[in-house]
C-alpha positions as CSV (number, residue, x, y, z in Angstrom):
1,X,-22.8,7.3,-4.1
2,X,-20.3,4.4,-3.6
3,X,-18.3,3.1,-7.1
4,X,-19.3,0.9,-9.2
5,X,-23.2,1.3,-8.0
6,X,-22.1,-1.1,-4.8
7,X,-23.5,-1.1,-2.0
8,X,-21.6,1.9,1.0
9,X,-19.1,0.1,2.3
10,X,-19.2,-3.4,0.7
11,X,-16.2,-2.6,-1.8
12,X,-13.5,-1.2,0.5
13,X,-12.0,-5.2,1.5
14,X,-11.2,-5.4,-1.9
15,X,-8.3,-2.5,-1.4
16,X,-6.7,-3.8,2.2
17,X,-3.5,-6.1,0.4
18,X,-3.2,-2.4,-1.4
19,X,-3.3,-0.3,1.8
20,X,-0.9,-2.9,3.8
21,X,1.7,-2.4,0.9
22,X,1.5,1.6,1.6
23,X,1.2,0.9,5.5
24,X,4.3,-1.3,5.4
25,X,5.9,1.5,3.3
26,X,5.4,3.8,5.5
27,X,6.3,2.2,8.9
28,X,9.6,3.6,10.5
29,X,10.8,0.1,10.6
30,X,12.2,1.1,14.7
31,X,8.6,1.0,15.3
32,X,7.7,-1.9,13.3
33,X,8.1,-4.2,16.2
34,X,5.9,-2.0,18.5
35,X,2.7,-2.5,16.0
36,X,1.3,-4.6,12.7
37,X,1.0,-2.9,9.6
38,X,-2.0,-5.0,9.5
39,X,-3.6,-3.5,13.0
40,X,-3.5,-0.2,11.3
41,X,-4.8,-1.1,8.2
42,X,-7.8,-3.0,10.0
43,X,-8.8,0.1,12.0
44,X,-8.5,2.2,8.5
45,X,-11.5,-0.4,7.1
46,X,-13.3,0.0,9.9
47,X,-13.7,3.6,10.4
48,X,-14.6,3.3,6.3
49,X,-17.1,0.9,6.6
50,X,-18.4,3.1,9.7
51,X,-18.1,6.5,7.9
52,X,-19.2,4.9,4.4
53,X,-22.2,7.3,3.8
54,X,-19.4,10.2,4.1
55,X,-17.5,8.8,1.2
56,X,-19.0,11.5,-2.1
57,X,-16.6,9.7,-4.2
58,X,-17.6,7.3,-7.8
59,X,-14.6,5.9,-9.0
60,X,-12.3,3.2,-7.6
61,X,-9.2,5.5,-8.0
62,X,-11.8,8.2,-6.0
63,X,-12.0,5.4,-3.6
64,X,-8.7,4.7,-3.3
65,X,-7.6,8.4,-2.6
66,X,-9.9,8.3,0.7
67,X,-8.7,5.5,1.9
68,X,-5.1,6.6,1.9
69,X,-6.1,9.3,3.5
70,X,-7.7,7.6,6.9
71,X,-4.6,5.3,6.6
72,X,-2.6,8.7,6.7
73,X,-4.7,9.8,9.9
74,X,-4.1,6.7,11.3
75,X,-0.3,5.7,10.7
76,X,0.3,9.4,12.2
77,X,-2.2,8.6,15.4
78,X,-0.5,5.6,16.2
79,X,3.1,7.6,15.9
80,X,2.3,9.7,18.0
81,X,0.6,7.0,20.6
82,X,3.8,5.4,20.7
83,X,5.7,8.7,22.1
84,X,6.8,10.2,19.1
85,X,6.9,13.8,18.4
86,X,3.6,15.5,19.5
87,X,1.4,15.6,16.5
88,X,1.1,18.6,14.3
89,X,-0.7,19.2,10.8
90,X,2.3,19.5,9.2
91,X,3.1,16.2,9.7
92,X,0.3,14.6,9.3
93,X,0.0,16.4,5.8
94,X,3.6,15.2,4.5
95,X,2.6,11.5,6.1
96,X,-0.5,12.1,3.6
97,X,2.0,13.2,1.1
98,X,4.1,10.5,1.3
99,X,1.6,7.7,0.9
100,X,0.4,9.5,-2.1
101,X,3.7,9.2,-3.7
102,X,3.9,5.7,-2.5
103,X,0.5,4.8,-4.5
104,X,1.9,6.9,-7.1
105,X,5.0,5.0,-7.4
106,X,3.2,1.8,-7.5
107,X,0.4,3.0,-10.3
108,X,4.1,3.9,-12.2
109,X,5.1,0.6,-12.1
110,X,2.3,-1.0,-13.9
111,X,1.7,1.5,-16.6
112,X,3.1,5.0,-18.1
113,X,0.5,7.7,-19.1
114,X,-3.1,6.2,-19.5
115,X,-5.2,9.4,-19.9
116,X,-8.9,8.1,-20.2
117,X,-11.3,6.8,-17.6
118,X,-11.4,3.3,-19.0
119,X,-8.1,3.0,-19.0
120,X,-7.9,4.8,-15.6
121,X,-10.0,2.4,-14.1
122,X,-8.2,-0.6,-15.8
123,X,-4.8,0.7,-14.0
124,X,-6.7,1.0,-10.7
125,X,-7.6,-2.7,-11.1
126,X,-4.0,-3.5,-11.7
127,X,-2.9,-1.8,-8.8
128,X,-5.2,-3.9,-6.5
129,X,-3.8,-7.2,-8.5
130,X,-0.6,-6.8,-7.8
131,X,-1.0,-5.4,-4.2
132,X,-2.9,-8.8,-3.8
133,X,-0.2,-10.9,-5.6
134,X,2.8,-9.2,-3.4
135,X,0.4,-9.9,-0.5
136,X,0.4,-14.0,-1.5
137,X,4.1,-14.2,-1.8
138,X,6.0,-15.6,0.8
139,X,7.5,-13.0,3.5
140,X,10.9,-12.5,2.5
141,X,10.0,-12.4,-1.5
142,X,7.5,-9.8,-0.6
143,X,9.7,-7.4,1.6
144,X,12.8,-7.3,-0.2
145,X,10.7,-6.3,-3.9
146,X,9.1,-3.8,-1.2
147,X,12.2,-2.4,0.0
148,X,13.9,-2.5,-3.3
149,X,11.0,-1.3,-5.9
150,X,9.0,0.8,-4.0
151,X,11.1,2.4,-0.9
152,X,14.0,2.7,-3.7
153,X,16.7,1.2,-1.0
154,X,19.9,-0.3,-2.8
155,X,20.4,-4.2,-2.7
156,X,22.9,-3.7,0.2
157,X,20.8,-1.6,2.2
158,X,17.8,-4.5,1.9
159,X,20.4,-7.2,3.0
160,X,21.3,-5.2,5.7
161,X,17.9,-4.4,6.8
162,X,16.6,-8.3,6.3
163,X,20.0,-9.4,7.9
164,X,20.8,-11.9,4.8
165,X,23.4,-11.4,2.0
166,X,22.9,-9.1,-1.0
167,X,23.4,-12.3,-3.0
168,X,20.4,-13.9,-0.6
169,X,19.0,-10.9,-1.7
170,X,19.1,-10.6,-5.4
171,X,17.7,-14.4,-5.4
172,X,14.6,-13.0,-3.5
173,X,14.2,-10.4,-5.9
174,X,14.2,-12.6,-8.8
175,X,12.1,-15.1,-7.4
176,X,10.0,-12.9,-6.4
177,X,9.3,-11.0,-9.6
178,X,8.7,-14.4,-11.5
179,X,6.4,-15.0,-8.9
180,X,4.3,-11.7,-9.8
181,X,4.7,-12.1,-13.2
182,X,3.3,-15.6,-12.9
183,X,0.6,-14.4,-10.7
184,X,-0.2,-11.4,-13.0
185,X,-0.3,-13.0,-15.9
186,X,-3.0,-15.8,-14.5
187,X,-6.7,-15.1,-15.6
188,X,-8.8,-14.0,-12.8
């Protein structure tokens, strides 16, 4: 039974800004230029739409969880396409891992303990809000509160990685968060 009593399938577009925020987490940025967060993040929607009947889940968060772990599958296929390090399960398991903590971090972020399932499903909405309003900021806004909040990099070691000064920097992070606060705070 899919969530939310819709139909197999028809919800999982609702989660891709959240899965290209993990993906783009994720990326060894020395292979960033050899493929798009987005590619992988497409095929991950795909094989879920295709394998949609598999999916035993009922709750977004349920949701959620499978999805990360087809993006895992997938980030580690396309590694090892690329001529990395043959694949082994171990690998692919602490990829899995990773991208767990990544969502974890995130779900953090919005809220501290929220122990029923109403307020479990409120925080799963908020995660997909603000992976949709860091998705509508502009590029650099969006990468440097990336690199910063959730890959936990310093301000210097952002600059260095966006090639722009940490005081460029620090003025993309604090646009940036009034941007999400402003886009958070907007009725939906």
């Amino acid at each position: 039974m899919s969530p939310e009593g819709t139909a197999p399938g028809a919800a999982f577009d609702r989660f891709r800004a959240y899965l290209l925020l993990l993906a783009r987490a994720r990326i060894d940025p020395r292979l960033a230029a050899k493929f798009d967060a987005s590619d992988v993040v497409q095929q991950t929607l795909l094989e879920a739409h295709r394998d949609a009947a598999q999916f035993r889940g009922r709750t977004s968060g349920e949701q959620a969880a499978w999805l990360r772990q087809i993006l895992a599958r997938n980030l580690a296929n396309a590694g090892r396409d690329l001529g990395r390090r043959k694949r082994d399960a171990a690998r692919e398991r602490s990829l899995e891992a990773a991208l767990d903590a990544s969502a974890s971090r995130l779900e953090l972020w919005l809220a501290a303990e929220q122990s029923s399932p109403s307020r479990q499903a409120v925080r799963n909405e908020d995660v997909l809000r603000l992976a949709d309003a860091l998705a509508a900021l502009p590029d650099p806004q969006r990468e440097a509160l990336e690199l910063h909040y959730w890959q936990g990099l310093k301000l210097a070691d952002v600059a260095a990685r966006l090639g722009r000064t940490t005081a460029a920097v620090a003025g993309l992070l604090q646009r940036g968060l009034k941007a999400l606060r402003e886009r958070l705070a907007e009725p939906e």
